[in-house]
VOMIMAR-831348 format. One record per residue: residue number from 1; residue in three letters; x, y, z of N, C-alpha, C, CB in turn. Coordinates in Angstrom, 3 decimals, decimal comma. Glycine has a CB too. Layout:
 vovo firo   n.east  n.north     n.up  ca.east ca.north    ca.up   c.east  c.north     c.up  cb.east cb.north    cb.up
  NUM  ALA        X        Y        Z        X        Y        Z        X        Y        Z        X        Y        Z
...
END
This chain:
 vovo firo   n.east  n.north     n.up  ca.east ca.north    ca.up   c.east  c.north     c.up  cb.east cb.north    cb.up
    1  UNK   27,290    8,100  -23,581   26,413    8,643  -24,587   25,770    7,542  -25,397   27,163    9,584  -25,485
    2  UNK   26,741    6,642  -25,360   25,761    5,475  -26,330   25,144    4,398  -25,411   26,771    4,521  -27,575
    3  UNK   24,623    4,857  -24,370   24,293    4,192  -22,844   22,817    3,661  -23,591   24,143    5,558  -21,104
    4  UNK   22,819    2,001  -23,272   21,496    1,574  -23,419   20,689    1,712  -23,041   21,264    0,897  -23,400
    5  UNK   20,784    2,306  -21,953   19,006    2,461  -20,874   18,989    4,198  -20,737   19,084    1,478  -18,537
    6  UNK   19,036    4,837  -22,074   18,805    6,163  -22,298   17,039    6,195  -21,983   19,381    6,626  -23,954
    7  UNK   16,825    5,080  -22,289   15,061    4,862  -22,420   14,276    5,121  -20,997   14,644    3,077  -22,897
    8  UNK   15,353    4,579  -20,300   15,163    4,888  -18,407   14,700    6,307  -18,134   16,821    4,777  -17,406
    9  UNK   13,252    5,882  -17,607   12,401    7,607  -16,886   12,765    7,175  -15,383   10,027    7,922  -17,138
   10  UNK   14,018    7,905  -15,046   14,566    7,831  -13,868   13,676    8,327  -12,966   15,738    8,420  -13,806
   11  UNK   12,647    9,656  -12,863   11,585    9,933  -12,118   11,379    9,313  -12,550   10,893   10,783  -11,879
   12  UNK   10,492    8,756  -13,201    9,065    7,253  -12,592    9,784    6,399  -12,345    7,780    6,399  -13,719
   13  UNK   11,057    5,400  -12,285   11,790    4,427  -11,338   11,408    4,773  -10,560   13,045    4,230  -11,151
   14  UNK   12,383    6,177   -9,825   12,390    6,669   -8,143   10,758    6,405   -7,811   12,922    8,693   -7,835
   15  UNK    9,611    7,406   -8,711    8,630    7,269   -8,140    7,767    6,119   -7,777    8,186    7,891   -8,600
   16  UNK    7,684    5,286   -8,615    7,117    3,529   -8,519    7,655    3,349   -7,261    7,781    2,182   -9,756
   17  UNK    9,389    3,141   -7,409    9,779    2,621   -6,144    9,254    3,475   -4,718   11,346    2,574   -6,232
   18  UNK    8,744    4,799   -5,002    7,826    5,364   -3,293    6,875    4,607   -3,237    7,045    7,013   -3,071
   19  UNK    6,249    4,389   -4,165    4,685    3,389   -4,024    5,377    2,353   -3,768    3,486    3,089   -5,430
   20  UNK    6,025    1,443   -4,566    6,213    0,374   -4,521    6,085    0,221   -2,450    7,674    0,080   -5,518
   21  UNK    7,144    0,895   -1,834    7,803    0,913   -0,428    6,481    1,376    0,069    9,266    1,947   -0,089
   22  UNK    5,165    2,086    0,048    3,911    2,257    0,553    3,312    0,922    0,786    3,107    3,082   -0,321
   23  UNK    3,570    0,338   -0,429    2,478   -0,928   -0,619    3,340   -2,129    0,283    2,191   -1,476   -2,615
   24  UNK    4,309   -2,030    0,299    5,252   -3,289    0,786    5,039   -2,622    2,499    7,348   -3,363   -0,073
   25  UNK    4,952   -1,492    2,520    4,169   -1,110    4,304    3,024   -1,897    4,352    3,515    0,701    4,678
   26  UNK    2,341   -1,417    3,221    0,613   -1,821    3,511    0,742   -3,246    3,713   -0,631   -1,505    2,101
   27  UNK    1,444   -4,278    3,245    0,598   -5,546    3,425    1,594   -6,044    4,874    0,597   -6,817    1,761
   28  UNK    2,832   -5,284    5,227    3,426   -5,542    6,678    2,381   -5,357    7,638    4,628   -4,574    7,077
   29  UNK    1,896   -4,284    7,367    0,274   -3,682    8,361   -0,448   -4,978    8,374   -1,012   -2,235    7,440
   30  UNK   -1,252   -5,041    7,305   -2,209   -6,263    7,333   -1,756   -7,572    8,313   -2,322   -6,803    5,767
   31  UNK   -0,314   -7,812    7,719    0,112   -9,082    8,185    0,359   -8,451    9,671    1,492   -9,841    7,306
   32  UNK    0,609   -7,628   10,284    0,529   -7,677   11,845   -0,911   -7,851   12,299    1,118   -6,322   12,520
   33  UNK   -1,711   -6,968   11,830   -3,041   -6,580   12,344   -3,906   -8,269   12,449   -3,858   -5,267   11,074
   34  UNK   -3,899   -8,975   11,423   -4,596  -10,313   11,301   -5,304  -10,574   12,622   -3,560  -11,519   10,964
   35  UNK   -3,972  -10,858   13,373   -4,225  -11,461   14,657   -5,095  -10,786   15,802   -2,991  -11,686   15,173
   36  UNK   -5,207   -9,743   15,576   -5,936   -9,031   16,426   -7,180   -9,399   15,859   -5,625   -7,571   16,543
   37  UNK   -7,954   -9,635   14,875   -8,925  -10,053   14,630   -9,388  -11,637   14,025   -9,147   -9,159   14,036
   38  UNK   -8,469  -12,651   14,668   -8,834  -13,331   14,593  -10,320  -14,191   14,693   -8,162  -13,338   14,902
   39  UNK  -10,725  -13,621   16,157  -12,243  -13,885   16,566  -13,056  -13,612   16,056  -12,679  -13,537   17,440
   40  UNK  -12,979  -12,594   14,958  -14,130  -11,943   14,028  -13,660  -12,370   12,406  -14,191   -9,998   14,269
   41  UNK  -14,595  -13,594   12,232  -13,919  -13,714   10,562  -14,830  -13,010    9,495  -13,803  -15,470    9,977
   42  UNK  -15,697  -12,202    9,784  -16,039  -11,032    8,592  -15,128  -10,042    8,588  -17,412  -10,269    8,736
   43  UNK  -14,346   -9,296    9,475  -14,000   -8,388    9,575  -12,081   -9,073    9,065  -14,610   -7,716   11,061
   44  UNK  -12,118  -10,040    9,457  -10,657  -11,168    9,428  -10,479  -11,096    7,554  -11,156  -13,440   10,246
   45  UNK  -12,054  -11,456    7,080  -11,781  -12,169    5,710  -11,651  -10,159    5,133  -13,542  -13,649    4,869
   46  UNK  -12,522   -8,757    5,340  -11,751   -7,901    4,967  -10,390   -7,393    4,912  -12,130   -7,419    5,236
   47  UNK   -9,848   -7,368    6,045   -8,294   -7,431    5,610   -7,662   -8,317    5,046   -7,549   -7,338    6,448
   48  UNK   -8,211   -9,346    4,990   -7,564  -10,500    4,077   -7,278   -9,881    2,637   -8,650  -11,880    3,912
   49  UNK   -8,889   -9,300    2,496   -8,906   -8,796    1,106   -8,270   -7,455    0,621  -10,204   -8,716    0,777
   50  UNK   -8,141   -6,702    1,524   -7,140   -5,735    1,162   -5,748   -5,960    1,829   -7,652   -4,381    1,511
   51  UNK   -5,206   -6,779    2,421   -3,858   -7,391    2,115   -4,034   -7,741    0,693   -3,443   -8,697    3,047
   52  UNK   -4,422   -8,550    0,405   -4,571   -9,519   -0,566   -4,072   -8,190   -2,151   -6,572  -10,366   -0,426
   53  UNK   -5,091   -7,049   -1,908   -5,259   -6,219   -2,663   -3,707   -5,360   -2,817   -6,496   -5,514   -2,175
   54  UNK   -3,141   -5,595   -1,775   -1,792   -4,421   -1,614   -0,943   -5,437   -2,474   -0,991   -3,960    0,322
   55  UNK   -1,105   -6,755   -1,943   -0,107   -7,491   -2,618   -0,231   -7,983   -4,305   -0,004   -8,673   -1,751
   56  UNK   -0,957   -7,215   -4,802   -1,013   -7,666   -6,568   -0,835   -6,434   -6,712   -2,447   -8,400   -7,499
   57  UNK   -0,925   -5,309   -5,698   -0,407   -3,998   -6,527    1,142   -3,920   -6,298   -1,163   -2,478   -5,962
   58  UNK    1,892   -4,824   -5,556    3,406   -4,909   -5,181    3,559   -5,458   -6,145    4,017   -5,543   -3,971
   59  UNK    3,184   -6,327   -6,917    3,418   -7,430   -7,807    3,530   -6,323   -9,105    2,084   -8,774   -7,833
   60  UNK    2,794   -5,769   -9,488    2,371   -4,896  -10,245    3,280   -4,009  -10,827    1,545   -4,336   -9,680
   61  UNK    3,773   -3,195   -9,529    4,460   -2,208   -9,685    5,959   -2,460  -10,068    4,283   -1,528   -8,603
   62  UNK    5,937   -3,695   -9,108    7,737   -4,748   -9,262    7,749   -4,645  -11,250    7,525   -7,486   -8,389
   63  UNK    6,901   -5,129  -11,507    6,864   -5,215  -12,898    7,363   -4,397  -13,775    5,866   -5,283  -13,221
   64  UNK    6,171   -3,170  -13,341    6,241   -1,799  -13,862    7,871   -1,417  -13,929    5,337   -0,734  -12,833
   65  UNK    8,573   -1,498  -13,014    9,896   -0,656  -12,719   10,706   -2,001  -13,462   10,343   -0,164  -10,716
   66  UNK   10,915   -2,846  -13,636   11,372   -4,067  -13,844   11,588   -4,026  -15,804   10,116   -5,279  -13,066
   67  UNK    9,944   -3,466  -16,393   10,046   -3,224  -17,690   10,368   -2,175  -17,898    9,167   -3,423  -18,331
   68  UNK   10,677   -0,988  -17,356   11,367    0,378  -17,146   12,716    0,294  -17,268   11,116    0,986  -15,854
   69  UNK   13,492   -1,175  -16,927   14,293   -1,553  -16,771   15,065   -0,709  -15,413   14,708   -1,660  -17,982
   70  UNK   14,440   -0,722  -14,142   15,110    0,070  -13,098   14,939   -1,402  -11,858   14,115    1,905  -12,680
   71  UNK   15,352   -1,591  -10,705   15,675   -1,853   -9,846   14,616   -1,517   -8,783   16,763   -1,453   -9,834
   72  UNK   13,810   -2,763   -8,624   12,543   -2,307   -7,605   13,460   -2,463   -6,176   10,855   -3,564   -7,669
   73  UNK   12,449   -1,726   -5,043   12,776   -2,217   -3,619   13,163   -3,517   -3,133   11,813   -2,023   -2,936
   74  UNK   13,128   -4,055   -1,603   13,175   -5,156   -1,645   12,365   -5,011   -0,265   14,522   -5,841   -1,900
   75  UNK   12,573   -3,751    0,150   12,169   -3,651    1,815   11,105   -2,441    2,237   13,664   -3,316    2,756
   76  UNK   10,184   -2,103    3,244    9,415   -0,923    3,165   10,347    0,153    3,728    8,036   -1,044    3,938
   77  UNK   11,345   -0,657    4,922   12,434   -0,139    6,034   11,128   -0,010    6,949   13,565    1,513    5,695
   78  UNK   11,826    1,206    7,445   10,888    1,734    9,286    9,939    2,559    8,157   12,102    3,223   11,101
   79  UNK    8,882    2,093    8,849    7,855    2,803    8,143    7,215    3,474    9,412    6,816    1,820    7,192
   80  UNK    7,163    4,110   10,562    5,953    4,571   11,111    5,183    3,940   11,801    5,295    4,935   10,397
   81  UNK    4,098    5,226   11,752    2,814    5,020   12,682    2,452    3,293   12,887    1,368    5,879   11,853
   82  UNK    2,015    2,521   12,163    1,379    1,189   12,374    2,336    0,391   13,228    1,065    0,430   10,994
   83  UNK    3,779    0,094   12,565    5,094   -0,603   13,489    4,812    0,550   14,354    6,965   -0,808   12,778
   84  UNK    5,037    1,362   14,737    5,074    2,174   16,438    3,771    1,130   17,331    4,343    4,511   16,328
   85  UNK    2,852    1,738   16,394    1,601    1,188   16,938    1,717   -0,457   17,384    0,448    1,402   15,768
   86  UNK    1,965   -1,213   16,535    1,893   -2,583   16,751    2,901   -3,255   17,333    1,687   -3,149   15,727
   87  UNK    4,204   -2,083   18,022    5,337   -3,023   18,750    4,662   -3,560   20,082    6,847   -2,100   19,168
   88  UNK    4,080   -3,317   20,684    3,421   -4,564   21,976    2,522   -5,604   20,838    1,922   -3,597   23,578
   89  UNK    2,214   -5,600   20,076    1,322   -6,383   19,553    0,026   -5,909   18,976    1,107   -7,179   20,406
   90  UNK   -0,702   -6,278   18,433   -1,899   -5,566   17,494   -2,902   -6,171   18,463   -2,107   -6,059   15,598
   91  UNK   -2,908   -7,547   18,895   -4,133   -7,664   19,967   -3,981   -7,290   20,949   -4,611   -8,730   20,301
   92  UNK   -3,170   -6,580   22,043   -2,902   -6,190   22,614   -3,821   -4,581   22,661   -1,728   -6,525   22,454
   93  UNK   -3,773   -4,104   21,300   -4,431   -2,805   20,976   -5,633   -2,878   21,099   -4,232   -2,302   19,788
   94  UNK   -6,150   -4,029   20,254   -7,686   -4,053   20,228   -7,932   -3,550   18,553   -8,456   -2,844   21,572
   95  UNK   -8,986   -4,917   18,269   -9,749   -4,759   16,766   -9,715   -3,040   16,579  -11,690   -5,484   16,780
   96  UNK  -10,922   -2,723   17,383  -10,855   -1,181   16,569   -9,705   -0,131   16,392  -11,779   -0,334   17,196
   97  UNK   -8,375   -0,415   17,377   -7,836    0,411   17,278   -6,616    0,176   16,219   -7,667    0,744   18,455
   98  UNK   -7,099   -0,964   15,760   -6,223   -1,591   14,780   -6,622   -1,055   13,244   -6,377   -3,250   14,927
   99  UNK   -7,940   -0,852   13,222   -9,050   -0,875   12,304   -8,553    0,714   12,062  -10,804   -1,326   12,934
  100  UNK   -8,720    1,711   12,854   -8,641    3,062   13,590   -7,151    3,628   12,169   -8,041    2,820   15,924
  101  UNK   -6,168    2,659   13,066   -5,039    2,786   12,231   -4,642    1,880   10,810   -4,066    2,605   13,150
  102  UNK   -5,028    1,322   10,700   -4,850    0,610    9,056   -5,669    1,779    8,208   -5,778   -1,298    8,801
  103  UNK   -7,299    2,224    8,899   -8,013    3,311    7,685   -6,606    4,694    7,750  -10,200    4,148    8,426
  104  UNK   -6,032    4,817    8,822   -5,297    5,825    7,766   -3,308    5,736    7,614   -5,812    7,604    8,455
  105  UNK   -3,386    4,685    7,662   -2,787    3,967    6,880   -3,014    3,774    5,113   -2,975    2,944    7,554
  106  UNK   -4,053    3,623    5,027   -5,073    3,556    3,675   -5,321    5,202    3,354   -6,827    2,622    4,068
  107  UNK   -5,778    6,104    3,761   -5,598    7,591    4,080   -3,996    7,823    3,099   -5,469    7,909    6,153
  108  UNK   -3,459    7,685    4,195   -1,916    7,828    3,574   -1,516    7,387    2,241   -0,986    7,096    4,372
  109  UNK   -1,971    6,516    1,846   -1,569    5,900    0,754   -2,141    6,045   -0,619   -1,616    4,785    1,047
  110  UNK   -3,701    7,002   -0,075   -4,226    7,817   -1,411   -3,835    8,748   -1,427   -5,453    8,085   -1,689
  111  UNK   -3,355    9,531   -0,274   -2,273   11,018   -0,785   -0,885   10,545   -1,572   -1,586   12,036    0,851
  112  UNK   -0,570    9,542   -1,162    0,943    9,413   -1,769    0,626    8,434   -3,388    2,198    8,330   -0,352
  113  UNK   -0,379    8,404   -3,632   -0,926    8,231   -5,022   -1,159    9,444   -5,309   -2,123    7,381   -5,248
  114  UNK   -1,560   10,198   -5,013   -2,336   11,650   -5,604   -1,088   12,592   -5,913   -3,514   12,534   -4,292
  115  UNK    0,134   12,407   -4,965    0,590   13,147   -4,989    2,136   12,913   -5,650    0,302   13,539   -3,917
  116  UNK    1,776   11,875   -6,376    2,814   11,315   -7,120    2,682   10,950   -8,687    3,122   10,189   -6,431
  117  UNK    1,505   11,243   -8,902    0,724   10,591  -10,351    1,389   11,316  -11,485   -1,123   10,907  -10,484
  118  UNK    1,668   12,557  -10,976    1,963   13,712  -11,507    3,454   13,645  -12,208    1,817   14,744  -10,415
  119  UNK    3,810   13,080  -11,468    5,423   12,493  -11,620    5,840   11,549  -12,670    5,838   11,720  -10,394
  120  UNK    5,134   10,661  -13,157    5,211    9,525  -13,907    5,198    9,974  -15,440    4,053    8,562  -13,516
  121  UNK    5,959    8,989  -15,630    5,472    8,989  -17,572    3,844    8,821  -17,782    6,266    7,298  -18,609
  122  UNK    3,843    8,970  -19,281    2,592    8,795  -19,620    1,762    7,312  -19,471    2,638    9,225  -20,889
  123  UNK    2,641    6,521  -20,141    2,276    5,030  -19,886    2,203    4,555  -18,845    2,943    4,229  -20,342
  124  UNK    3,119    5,033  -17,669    3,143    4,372  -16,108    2,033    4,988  -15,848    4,419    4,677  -14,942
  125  UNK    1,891    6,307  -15,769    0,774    7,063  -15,530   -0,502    6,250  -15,559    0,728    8,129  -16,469
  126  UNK   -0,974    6,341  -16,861   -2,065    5,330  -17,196   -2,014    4,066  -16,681   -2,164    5,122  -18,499
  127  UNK   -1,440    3,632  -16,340   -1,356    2,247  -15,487   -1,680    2,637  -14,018    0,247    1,482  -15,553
  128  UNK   -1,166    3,495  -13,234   -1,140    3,880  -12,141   -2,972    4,410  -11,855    0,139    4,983  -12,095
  129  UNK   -3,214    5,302  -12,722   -4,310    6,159  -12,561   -5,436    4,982  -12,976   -4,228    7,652  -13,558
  130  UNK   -5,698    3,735  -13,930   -6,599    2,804  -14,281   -6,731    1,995  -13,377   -6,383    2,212  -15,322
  131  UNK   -5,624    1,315  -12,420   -5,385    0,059  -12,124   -5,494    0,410  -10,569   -3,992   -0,609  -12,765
  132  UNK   -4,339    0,866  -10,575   -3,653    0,672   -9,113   -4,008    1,861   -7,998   -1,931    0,667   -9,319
  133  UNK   -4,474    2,960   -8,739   -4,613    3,936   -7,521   -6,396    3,832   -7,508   -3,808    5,811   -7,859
  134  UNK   -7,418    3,436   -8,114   -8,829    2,704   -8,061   -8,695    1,461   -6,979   -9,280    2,067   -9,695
  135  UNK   -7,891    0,605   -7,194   -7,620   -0,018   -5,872   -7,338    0,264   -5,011   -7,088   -0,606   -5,734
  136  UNK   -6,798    1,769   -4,818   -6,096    2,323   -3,638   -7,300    2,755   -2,916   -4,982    3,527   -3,924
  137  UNK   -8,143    3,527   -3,713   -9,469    3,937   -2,833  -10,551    2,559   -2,439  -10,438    5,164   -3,869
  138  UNK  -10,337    1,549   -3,166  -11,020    0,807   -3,021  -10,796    0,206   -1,559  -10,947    0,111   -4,065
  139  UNK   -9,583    0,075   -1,271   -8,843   -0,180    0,392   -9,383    0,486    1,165   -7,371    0,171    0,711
  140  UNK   -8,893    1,680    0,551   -9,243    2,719    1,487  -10,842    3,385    1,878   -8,450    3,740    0,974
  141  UNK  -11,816    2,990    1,002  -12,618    2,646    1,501  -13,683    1,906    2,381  -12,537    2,749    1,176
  142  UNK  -13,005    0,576    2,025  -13,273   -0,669    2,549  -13,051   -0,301    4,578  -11,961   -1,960    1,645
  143  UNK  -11,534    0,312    4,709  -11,017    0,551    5,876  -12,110    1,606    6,293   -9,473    0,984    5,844
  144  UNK  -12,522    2,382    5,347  -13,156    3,729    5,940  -14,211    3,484    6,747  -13,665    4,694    4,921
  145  UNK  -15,152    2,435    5,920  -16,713    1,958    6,193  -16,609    0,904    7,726  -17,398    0,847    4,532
  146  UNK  -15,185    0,291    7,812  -15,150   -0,762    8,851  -15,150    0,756   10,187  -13,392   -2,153    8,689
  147  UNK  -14,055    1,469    9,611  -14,017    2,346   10,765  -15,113    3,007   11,399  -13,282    3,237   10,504
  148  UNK  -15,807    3,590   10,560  -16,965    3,623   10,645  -17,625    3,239   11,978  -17,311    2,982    9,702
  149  UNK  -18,018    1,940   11,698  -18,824    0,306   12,059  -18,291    0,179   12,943  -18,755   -1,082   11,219
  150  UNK  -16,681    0,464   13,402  -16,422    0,456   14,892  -16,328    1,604   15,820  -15,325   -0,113   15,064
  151  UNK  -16,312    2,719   15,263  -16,738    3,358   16,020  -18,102    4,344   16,367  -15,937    3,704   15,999
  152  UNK  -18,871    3,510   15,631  -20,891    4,120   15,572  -21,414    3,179   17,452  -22,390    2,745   13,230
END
């Protein structure tokens, strides 16, 4: 009863830490996919940039749960579709089909913002809804328009 971390919003820990484990997928994705597009450095330097983008929202969120005083992740575990996809290798697949699967990969990861926002305190909230889930579409756009472009 006289427990110091009464202050602890145990839903928004748990919930950060689902994003948190989304985003720590997302930049495993990136970092497989690279190589498949090596030969193309416009399309190379976009995932750069949304790796790049997953990884300040990992940073972010570590924080978030950290001043919550809760215990972030450390791992995404088995995440799915992309590892299924990328166990022979990502060049092996081919740019677009890499492209194909990272946009919903990115897909995925604005439902599991949308569908988690709801969950949070007020303050995480506002952090989540300003910062981090505007970047989420911003990915996920970025992926949308490439997909697009490879398959027009």
């Amino acid at each position: 009863m006289g427990n110091t971390n009464e202050h602890k919003d145990l839903p928004t820990i748990a919930t950060l830490n689902l994003l948190l484990k989304g985003e720590l997928s997302a930049v495993e994705s990136y970092d497989r996919a690279l190589p498949a597009v090596e030969d193309k450095p416009a399309l190379r330097g976009d995932l750069q940039e949304c790796r790049a983008s997953h990884e300040l929202r990992v940073e972010r969120i570590r924080r978030a749960i950290l001043d919550q005083g809760g215990e972030p992740i450390h791992s995404s575990g088995a995440w799915g579709i992309f590892a299924k996809a990328v166990a022979g290798g990502a060049r092996a697949l081919g740019w677009k089909t890499v492209i194909t699967t990272l946009e919903e990969g990115e897909d995925h990861g604005v439902h599991q913002y949308e569908e988690n926002m709801p969950r949070l305190d007020e303050e995480i909230h506002t952090l989540v809804a300003t910062e981090l889930f505007p970047e989420q579409q911003h990915t996920h756009n970025v992926m949308s328009a490439l997909k697009r472009g490879a398959t027009a």
